[in-house]
C-alpha positions in Angstrom: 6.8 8.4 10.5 7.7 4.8 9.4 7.1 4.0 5.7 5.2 0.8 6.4 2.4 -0.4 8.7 0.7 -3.5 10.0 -3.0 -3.3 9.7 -5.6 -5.7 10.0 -3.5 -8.9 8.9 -2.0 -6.8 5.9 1.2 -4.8 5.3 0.8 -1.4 3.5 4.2 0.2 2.6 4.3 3.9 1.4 6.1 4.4 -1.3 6.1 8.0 -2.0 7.6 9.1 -5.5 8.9 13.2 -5.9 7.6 14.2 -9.1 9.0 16.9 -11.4 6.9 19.5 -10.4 8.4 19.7 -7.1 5.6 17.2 -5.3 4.8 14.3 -3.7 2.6 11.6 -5.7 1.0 9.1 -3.6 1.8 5.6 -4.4 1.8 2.5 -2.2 1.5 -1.7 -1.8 -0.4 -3.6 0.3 0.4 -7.1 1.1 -1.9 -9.9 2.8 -0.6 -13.0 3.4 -2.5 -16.3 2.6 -0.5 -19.1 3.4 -0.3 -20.6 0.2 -0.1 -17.1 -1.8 0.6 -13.8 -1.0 -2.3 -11.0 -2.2 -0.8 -7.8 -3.5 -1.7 -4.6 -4.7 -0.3 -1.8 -5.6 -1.8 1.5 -5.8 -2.1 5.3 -6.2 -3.7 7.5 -3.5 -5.3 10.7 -5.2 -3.5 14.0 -4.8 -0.1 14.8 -4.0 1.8 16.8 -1.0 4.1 19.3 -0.6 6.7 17.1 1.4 7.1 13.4 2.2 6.6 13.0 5.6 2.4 14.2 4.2 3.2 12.1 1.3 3.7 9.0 3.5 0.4 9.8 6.3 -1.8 10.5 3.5 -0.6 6.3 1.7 -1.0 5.0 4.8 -4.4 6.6 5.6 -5.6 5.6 2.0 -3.9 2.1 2.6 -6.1 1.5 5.6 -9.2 2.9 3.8 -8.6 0.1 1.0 -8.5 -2.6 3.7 -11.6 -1.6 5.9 -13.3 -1.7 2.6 -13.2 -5.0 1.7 -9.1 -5.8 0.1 -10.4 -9.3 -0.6 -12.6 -7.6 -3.3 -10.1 -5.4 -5.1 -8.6 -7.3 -8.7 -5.5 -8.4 -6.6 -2.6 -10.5 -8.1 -1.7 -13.9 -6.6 1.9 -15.0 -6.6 2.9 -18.1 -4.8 5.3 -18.6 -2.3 8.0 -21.6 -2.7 8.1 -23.7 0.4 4.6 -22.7 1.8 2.1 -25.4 1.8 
């Protein structure tokens, strides 16, 4: 399963962490481009899994959730992008 996906003009990118009781915590980034600036944010799906490959479906999944909900509402952070104008 690849760690990151194209979806609806955005890139989400699992990002998996292992914790120290043996699991998977869900953590990932999404990325929209706006031509000028670049909207990011990162975030943590609830609940873990027992292995990464879950790990990774379930970020996704929740990735795509945040997106068909409305990503332009979320408190994202702008960062500008030299050379784009």
């Amino acid at each position: 399963m690849p760690d990151r996906i194209e979806y609806r003009g955005c890139a989400i990118k699992a990002s998996p962490m292992f914790t120290a009781d043996g699991e998977w915590a869900h953590e990932g980034h999404i990325e929209r481009d706006l031509r000028r600036a670049v909207d990011d944010h990162r975030f943590c799906a609830p609940g873990k899994s027992a292995n990464r490959d879950e790990a990774v479906k379930a970020i996704l999944a929740y990735g795509k959730r945040i997106v068909d909900e409305g990503f332009s509402s979320l408190n994202a952070h702008k960062r500008d992008i030299p050379g784009r104008n």
